[in-house]
FIKOLZA-1660 file (N, C-alpha, C; in steps of 0.1 Angstrom, whole numbers, plus 5000, padded with zeros to 4 digits):
% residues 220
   i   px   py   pz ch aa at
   1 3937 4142 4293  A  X  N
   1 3936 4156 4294  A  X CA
   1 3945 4161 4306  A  X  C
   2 3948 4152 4315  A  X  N
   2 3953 4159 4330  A  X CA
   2 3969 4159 4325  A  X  C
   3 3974 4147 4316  A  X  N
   3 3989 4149 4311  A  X CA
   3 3991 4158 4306  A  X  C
   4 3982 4162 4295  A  X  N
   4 3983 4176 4289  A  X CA
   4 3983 4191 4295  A  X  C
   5 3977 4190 4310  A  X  N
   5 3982 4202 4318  A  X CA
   5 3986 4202 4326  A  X  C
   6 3995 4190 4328  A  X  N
   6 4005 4187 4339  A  X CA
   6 4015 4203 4342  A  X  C
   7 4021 4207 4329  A  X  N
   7 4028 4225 4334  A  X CA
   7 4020 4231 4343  A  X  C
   8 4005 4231 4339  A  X  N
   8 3996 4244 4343  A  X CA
   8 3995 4240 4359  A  X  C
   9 3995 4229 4362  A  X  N
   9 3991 4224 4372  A  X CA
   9 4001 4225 4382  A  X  C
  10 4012 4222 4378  A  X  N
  10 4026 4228 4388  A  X CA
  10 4027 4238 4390  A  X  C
  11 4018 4251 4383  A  X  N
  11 4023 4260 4384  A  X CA
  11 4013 4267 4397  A  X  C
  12 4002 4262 4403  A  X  N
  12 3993 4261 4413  A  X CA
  12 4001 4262 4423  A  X  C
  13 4012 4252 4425  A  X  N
  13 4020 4252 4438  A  X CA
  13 4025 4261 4442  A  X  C
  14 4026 4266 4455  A  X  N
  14 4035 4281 4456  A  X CA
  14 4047 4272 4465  A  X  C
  15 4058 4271 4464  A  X  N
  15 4065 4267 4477  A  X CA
  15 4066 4277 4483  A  X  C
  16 4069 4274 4498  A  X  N
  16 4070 4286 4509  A  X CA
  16 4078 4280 4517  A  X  C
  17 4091 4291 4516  A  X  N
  17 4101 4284 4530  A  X CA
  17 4100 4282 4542  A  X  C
  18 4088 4291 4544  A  X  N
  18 4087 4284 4561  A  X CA
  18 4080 4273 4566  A  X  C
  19 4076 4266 4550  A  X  N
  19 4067 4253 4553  A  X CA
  19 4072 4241 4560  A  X  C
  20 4086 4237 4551  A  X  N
  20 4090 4227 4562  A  X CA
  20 4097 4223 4576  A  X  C
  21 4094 4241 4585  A  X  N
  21 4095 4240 4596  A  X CA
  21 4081 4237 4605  A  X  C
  22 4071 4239 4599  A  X  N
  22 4054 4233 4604  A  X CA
  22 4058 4218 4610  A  X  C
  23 4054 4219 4623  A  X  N
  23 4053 4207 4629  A  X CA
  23 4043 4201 4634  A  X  C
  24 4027 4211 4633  A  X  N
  24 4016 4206 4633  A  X CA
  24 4007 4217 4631  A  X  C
  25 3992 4211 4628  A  X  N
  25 3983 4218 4623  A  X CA
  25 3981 4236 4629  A  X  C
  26 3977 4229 4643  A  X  N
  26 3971 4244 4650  A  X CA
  26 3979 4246 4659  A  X  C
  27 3993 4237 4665  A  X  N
  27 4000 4243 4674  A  X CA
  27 3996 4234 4692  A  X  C
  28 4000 4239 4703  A  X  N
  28 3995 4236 4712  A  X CA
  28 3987 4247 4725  A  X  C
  29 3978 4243 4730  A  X  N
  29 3977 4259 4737  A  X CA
  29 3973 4260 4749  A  X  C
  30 3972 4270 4755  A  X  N
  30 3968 4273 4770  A  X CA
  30 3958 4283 4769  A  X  C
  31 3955 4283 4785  A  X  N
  31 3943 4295 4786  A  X CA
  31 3950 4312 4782  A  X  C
  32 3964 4310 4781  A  X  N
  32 3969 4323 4783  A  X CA
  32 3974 4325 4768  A  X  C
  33 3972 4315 4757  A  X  N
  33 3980 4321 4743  A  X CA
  33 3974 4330 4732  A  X  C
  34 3979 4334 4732  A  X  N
  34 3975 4345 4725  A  X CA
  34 3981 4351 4711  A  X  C
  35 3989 4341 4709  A  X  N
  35 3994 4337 4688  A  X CA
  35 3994 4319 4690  A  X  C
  36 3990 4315 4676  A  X  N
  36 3991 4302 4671  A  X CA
  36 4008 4302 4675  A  X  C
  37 4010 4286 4679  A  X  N
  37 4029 4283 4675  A  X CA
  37 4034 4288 4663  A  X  C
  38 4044 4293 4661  A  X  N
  38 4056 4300 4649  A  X CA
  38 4056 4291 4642  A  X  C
  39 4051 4273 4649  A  X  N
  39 4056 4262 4640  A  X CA
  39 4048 4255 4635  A  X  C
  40 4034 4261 4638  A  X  N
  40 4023 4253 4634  A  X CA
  40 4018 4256 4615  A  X  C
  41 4007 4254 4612  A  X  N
  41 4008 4256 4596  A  X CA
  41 3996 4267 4602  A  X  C
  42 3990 4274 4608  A  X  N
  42 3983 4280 4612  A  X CA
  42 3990 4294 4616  A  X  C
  43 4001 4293 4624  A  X  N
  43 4013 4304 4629  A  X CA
  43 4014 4307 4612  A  X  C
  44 4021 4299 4606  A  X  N
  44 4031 4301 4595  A  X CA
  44 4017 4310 4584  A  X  C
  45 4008 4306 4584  A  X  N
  45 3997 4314 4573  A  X CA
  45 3995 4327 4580  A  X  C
  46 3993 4329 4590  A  X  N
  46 3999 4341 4593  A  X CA
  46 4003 4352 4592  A  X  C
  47 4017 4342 4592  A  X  N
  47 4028 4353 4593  A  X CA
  47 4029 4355 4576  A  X  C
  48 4026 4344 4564  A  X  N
  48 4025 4350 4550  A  X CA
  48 4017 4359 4546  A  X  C
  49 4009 4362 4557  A  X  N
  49 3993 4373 4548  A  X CA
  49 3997 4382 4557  A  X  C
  50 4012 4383 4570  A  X  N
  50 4009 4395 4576  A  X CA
  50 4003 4409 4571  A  X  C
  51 4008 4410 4560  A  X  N
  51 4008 4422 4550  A  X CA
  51 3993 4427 4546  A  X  C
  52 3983 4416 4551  A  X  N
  52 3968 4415 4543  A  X CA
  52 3964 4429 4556  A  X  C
  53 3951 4434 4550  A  X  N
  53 3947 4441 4559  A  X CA
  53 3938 4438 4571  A  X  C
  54 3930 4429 4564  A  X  N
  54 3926 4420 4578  A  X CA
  54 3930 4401 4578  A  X  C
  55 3931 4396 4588  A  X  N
  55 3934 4388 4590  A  X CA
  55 3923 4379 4598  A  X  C
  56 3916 4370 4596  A  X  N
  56 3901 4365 4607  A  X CA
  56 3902 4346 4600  A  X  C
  57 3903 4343 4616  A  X  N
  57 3903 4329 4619  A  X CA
  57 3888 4322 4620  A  X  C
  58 3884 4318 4610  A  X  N
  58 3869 4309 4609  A  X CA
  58 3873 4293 4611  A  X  C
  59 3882 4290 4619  A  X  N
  59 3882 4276 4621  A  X CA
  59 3876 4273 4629  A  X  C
  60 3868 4260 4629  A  X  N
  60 3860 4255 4638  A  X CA
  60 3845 4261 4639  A  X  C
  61 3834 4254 4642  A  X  N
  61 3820 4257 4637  A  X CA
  61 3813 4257 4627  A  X  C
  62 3808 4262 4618  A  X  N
  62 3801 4268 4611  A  X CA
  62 3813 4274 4601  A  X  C
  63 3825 4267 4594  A  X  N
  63 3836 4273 4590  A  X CA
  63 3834 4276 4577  A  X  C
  64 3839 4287 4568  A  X  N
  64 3843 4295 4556  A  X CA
  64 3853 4287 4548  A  X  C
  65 3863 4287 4560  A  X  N
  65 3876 4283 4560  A  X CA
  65 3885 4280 4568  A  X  C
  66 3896 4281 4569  A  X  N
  66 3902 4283 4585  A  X CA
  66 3907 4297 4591  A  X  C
  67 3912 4302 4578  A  X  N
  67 3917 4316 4576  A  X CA
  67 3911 4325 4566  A  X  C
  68 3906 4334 4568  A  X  N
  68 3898 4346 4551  A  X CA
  68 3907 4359 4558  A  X  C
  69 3918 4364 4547  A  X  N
  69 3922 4374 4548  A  X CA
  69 3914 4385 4540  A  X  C
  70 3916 4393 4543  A  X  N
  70 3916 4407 4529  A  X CA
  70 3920 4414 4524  A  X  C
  71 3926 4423 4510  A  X  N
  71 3935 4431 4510  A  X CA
  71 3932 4443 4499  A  X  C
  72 3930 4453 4505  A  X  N
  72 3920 4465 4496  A  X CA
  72 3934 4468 4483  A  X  C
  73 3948 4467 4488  A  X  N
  73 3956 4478 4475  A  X CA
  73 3963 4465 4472  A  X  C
  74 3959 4450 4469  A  X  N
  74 3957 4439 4456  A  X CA
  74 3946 4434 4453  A  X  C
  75 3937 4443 4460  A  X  N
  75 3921 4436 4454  A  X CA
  75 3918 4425 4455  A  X  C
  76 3920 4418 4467  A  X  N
  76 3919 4405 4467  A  X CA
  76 3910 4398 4482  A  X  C
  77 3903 4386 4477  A  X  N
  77 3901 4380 4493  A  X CA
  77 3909 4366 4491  A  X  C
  78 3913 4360 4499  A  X  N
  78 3914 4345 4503  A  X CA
  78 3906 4336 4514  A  X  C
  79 3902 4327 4511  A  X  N
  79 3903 4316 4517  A  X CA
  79 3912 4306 4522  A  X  C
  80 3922 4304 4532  A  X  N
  80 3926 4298 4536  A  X CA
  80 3925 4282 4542  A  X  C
  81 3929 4273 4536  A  X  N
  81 3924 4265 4546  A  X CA
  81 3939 4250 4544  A  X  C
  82 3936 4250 4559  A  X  N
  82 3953 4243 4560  A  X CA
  82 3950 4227 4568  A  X  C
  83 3962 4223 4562  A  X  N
  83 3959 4207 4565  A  X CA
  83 3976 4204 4570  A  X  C
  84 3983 4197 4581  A  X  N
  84 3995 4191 4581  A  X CA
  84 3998 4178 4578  A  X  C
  85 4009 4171 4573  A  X  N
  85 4005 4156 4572  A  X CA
  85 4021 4155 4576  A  X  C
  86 4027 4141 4570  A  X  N
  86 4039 4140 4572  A  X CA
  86 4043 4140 4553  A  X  C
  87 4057 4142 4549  A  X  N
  87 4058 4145 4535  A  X CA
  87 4056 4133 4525  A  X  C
  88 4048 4134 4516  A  X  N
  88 4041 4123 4509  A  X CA
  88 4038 4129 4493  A  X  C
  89 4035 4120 4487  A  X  N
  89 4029 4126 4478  A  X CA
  89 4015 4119 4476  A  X  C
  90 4016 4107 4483  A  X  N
  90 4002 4104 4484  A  X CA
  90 3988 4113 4485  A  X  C
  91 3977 4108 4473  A  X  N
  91 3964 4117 4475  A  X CA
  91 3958 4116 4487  A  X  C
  92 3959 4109 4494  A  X  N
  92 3947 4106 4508  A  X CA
  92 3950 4121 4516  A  X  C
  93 3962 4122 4518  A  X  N
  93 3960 4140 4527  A  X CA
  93 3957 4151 4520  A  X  C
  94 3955 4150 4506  A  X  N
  94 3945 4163 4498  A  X CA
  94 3929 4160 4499  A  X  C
  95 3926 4147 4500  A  X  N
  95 3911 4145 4497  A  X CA
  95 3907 4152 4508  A  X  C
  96 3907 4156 4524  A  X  N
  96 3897 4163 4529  A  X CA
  96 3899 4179 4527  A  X  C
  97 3910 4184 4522  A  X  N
  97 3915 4195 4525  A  X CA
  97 3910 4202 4511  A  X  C
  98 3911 4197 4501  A  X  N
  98 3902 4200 4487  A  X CA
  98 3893 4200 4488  A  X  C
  99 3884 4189 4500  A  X  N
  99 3871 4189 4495  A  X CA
  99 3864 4199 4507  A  X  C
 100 3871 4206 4516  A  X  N
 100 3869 4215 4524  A  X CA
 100 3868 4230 4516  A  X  C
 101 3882 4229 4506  A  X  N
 101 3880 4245 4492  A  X CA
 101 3868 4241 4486  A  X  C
 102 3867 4234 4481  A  X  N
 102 3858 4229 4468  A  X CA
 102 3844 4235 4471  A  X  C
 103 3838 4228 4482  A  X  N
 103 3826 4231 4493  A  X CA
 103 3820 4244 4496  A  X  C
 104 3833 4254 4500  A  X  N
 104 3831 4266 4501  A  X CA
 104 3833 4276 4492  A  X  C
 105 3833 4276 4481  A  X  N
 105 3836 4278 4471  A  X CA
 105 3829 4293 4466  A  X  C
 106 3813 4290 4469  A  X  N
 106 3801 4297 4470  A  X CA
 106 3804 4305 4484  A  X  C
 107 3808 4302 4491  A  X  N
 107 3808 4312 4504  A  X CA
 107 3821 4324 4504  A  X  C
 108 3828 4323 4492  A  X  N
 108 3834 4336 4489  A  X CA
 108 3833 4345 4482  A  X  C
 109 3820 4344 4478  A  X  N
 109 3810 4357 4470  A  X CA
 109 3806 4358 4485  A  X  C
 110 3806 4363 4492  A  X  N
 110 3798 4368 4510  A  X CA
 110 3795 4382 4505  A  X  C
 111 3784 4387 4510  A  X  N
 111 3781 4399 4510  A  X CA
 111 3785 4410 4518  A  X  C
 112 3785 4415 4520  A  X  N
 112 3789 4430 4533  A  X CA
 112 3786 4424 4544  A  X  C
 113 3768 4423 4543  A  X  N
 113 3763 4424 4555  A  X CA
 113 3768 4407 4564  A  X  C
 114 3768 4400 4554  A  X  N
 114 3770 4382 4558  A  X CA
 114 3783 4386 4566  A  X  C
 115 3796 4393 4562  A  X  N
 115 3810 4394 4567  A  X CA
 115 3807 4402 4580  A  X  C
 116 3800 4414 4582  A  X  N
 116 3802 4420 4589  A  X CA
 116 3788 4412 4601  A  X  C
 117 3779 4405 4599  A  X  N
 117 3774 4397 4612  A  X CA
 117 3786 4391 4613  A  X  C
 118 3793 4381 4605  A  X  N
 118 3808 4373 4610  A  X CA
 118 3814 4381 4617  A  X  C
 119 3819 4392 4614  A  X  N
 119 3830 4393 4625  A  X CA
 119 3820 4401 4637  A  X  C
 120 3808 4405 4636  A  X  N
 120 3800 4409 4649  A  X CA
 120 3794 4397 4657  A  X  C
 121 3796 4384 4653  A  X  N
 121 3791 4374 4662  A  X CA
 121 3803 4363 4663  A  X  C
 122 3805 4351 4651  A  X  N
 122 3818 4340 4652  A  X CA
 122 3830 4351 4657  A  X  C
 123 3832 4358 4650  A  X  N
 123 3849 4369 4648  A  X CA
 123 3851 4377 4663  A  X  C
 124 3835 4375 4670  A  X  N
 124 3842 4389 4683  A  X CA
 124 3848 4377 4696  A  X  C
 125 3846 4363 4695  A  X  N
 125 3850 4352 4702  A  X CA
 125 3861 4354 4702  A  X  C
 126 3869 4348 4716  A  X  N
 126 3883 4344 4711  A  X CA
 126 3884 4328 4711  A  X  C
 127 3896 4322 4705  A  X  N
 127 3896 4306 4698  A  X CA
 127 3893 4297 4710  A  X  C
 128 3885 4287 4707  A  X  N
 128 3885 4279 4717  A  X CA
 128 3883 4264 4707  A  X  C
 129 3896 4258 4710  A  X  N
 129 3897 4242 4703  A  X CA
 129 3892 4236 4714  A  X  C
 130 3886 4223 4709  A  X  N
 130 3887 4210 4717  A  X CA
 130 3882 4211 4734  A  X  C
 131 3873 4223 4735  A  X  N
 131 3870 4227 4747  A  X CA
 131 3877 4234 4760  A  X  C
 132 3894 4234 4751  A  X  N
 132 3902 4244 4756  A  X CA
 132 3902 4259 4750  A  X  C
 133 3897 4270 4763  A  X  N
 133 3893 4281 4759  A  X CA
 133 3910 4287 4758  A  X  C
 134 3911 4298 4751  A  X  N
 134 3925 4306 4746  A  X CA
 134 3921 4319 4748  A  X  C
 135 3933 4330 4746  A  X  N
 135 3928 4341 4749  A  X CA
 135 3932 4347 4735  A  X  C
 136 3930 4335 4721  A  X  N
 136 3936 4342 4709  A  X CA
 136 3924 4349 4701  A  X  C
 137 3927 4361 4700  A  X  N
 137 3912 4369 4694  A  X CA
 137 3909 4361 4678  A  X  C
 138 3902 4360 4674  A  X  N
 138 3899 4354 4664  A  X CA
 138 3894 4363 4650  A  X  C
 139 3898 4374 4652  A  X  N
 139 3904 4390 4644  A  X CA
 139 3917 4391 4648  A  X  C
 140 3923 4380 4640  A  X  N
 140 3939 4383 4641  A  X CA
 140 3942 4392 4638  A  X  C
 141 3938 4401 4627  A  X  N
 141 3946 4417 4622  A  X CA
 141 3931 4422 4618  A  X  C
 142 3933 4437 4621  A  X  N
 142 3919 4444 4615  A  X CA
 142 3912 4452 4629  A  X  C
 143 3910 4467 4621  A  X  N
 143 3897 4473 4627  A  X CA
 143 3886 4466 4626  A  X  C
 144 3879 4460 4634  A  X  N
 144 3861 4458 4634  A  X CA
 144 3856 4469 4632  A  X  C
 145 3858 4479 4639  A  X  N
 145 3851 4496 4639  A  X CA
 145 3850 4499 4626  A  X  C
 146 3862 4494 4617  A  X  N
 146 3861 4500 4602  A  X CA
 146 3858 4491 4593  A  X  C
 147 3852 4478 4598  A  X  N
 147 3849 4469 4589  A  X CA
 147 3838 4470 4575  A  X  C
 148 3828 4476 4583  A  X  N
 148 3811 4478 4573  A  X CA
 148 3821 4486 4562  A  X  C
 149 3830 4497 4565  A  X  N
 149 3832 4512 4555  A  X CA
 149 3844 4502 4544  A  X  C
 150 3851 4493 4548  A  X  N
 150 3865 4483 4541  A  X CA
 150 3856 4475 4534  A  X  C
 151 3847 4467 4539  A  X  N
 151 3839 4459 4530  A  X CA
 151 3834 4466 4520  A  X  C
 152 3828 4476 4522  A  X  N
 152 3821 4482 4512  A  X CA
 152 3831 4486 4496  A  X  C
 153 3840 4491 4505  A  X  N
 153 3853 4495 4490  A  X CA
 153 3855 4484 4486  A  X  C
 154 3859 4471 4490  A  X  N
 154 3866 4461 4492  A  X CA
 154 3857 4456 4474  A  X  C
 155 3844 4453 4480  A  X  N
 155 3836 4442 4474  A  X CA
 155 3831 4450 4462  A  X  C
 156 3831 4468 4457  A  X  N
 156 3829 4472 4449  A  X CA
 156 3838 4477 4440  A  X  C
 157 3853 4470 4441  A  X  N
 157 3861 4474 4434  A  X CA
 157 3865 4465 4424  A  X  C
 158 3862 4467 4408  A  X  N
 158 3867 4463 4401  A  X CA
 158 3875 4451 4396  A  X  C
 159 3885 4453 4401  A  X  N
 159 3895 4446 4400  A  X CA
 159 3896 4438 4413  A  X  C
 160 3890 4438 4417  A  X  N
 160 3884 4422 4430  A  X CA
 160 3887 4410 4425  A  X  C
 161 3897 4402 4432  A  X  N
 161 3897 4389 4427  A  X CA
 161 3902 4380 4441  A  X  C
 162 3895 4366 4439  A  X  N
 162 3892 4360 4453  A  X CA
 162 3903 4346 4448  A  X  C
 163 3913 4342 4460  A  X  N
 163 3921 4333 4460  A  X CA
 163 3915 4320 4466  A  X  C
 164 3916 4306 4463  A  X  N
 164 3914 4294 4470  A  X CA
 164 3927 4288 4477  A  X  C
 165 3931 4291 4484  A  X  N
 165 3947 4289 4488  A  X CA
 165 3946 4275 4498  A  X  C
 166 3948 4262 4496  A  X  N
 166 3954 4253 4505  A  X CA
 166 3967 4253 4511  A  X  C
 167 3964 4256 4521  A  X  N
 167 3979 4250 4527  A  X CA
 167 3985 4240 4532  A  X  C
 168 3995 4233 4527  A  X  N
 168 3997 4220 4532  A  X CA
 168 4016 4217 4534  A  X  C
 169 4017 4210 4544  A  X  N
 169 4033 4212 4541  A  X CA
 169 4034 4197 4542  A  X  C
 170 4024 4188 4540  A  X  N
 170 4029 4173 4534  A  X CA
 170 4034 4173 4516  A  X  C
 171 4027 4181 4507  A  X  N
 171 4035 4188 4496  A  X CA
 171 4050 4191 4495  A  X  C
 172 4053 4187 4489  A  X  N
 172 4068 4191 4482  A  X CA
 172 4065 4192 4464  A  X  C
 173 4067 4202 4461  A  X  N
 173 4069 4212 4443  A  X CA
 173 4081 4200 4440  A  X  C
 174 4090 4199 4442  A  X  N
 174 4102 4193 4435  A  X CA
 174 4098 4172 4437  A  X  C
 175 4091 4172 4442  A  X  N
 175 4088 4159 4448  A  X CA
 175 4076 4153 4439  A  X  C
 176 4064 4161 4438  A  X  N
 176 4052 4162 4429  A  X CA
 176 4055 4166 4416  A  X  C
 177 4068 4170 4412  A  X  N
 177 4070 4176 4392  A  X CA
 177 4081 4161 4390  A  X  C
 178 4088 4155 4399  A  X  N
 178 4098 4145 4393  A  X CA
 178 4085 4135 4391  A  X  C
 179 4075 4128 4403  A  X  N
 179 4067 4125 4399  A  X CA
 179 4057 4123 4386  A  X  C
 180 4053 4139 4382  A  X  N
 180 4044 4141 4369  A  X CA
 180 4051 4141 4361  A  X  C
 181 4067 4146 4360  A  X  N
 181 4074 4138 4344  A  X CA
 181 4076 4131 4343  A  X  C
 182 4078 4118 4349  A  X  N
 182 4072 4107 4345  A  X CA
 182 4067 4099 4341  A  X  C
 183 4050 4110 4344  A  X  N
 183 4037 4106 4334  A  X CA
 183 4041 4113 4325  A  X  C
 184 4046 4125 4323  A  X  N
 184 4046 4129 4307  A  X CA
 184 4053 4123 4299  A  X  C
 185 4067 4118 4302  A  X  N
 185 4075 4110 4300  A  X CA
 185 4071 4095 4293  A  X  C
 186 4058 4090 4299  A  X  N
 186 4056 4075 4294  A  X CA
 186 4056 4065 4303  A  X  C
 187 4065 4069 4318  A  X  N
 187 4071 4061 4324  A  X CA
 187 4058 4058 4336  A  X  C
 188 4061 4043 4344  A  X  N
 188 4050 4045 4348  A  X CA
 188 4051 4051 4367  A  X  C
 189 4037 4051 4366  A  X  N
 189 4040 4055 4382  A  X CA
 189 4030 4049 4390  A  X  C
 190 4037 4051 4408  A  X  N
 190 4020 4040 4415  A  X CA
 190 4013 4050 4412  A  X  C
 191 4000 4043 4418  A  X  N
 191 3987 4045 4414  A  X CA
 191 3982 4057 4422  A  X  C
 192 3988 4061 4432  A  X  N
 192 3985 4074 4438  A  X CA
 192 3989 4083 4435  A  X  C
 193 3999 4081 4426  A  X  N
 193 4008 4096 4418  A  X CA
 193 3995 4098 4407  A  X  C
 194 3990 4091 4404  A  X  N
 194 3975 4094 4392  A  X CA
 194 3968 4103 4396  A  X  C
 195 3962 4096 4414  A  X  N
 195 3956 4102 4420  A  X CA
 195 3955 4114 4423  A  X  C
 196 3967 4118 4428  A  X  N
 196 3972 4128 4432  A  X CA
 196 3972 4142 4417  A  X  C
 197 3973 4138 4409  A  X  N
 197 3972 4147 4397  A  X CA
 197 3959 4150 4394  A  X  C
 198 3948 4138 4398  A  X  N
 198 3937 4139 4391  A  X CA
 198 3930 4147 4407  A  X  C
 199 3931 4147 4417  A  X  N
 199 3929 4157 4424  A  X CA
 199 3932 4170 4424  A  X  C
 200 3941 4171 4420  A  X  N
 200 3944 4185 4416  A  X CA
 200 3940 4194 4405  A  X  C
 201 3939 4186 4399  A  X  N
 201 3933 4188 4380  A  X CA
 201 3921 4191 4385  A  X  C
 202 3913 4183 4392  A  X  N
 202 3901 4187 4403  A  X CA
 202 3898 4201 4407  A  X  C
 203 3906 4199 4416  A  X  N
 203 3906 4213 4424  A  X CA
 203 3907 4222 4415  A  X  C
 204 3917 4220 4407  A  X  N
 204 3918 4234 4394  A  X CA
 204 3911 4238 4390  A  X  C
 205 3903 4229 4381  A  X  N
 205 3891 4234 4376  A  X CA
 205 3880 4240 4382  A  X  C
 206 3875 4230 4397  A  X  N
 206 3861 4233 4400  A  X CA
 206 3866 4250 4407  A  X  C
 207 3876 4249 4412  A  X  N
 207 3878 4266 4419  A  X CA
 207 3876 4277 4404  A  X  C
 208 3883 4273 4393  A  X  N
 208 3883 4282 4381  A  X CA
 208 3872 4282 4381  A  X  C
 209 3862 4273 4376  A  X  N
 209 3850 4267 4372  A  X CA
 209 3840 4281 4380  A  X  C
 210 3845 4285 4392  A  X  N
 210 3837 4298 4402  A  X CA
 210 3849 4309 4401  A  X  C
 211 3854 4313 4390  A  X  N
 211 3859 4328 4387  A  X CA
 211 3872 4328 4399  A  X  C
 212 3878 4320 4407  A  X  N
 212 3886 4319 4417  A  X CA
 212 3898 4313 4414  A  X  C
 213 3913 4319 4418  A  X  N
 213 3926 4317 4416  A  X CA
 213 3928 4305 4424  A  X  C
 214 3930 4291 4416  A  X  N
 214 3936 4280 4428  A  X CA
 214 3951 4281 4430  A  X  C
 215 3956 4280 4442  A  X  N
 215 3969 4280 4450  A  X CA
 215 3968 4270 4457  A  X  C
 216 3983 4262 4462  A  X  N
 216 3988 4256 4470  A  X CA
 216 4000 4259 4474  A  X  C
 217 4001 4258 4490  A  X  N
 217 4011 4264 4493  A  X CA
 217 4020 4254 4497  A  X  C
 218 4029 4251 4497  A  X  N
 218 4037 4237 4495  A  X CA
 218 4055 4239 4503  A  X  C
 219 4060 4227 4503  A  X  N
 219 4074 4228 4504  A  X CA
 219 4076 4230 4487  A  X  C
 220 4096 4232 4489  A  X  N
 220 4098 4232 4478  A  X CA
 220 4098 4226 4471  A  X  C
% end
């Protein structure tokens, strides 16, 4: 069955050009930074949802995700959640980063009130990794003042539809489709190129499986 939707499954991948300048996850930081690095996979998600209306960093704690944007005029929420590796096609760097979407899956039905204690308690912090405190607000973009009145349009509009977005820039689209024609093809492949499909065939499903758009955001 996973040969047979090998198309659908490529079509999950988004490439994004600023992926394979990501040189690590979250970047490096001091007491005084106040944006993720331009080069990190954290900078770079970002700068792709600048356009979202709000923008809030749930990494670390009690996490959602690493990133939940919002966007009232596409009707949409995302969950973000980003992983860096070195470029592979090997499955071992999807297994935590899938099983981090998969997990939270249920926590993107959030209610009003659930979002708006988040950004009135985790969201009013600013980031503090590894016990190095930062001065990065953790409401990257967005009124808080107008949050309760945005959620409310947000979550009663119709055409509402919630994204599961991985980000990863150990992916390559052109690297993972030569790979899977080869299983369509007949021909054989190692044992992690299986893997690697049947993870994602995974992911596909169980995010569909909860009314939710699966994406990956990939090299090319």
């Amino acid at each position: 069955s996973g040969i047979a939707e090998i198309n659908n499954i490529l079509e999950i991948l988004h490439p994004k050009p600023e992926i394979p300048t990501v040189t690590s996850e979250k970047g490096s930081f001091t007491n005084a930074s106040i944006e993720f690095d331009a080069d990190s996979m954290f900078g770079v998600v970002e700068s792709l949802h600048q356009g979202d209306d709000y923008i809030l960093c749930d990494d670390l704690g009690i996490e959602w995700a690493d990133h939940i944007t919002l966007n009232k005029a596409e009707s949409n929420i995302n969950f973000i959640h980003s992983k860096h590796g070195s470029s592979s096609t090997s499955a071992s760097n999807l297994h935590d980063v899938v099983g981090q979407g998969i997990k939270n899956l249920g926590n993107m039905y959030f209610t009003k009130e659930q979002m708006v204690e988040r950004i009135n308690e985790k969201f009013s912090n600013t980031y503090n990794s590894n016990g190095n405190n930062t001065s990065i607000t953790r409401v990257r973009k967005g009124d808080t003042a107008l949050a309760e009145v945005y959620l409310d349009g947000l979550l009663k509009d119709y055409k509402l539809h919630r994204k599961c977005i991985l980000s990863c820039s150990f992916l390559s689209k052109s690297a993972v489709a030569a790979e899977f024609s080869k299983i369509q093809r007949g021909e054989s492949v190692s044992g992690h190129v299986i893997q690697l499909l049947w993870i994602i065939s995974s992911f596909a499903h169980a995010v569909k499986d909860m009314n939710v758009i699966p994406i990956i955001y990939c090299a090319d």
